[in-house]
Residue, then its C-alpha position, 0 to 999 in steps of 0.5 A: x486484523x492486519x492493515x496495509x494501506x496503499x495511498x495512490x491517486x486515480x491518476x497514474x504518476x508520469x512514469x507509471x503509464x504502463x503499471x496498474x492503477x494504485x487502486x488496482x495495485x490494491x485489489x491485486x494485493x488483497x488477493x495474492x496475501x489472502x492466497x498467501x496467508x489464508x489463516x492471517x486476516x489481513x486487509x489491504x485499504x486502497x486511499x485516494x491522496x487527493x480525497x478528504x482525509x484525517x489524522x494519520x492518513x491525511x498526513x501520510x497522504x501529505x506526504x506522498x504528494x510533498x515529497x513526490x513519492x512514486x505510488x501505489x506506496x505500500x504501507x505497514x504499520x506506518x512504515x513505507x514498504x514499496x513506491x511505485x510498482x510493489x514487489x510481493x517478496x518484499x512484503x511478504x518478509x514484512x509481513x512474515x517478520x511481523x508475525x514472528x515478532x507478535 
């Protein structure tokens, strides 16, 4: 299974007042890759910033607020993909250049 993560918080950030929500960035996510790549079983995990996290995600998380990132930030592979509002062109190269490389 392929994972993107979109780490965000129930709170927009200041200049994203007109945007979705990250969590509602994430539910747009897992419909267009599923319409995208159906025969690809990719899952799209939206994670609270300001929740009880572990490990990896807690750390990311950490991040996202330290360094004042712009979220939804869209994750692959722990690489960051998008901040802010994602652009599916982007993602889907990552996602087309992961599976040329599988």
């Amino acid at each position: 299974m392929e994972e993107v993560l979109v780490y965000g918080a129930g709170e927009r950030c200041a200049s994203c007042v007109n945007l979705p929500s990250s969590e509602e960035t994430a539910d747009w996510l897992q419909a267009a890759l599923s319409r995208k790549y159906p025969e690809r079983n990719i899952s799209v995990r939206y994670i609270d910033i300001f929740s009880e996290l572990e490990g990896t995600e807690a750390t990311f998380a950490q991040k996202v607020v330290e360094e004042d990132l712009f979220y939804p930030v869209v994750v692959i592979q722990h690489q960051i993909i998008s901040e802010g509002n994602p652009r599916l062109k982007d993602l889907y190269a990552v996602l087309d250049n992961h599976a040329s490389t599988a």
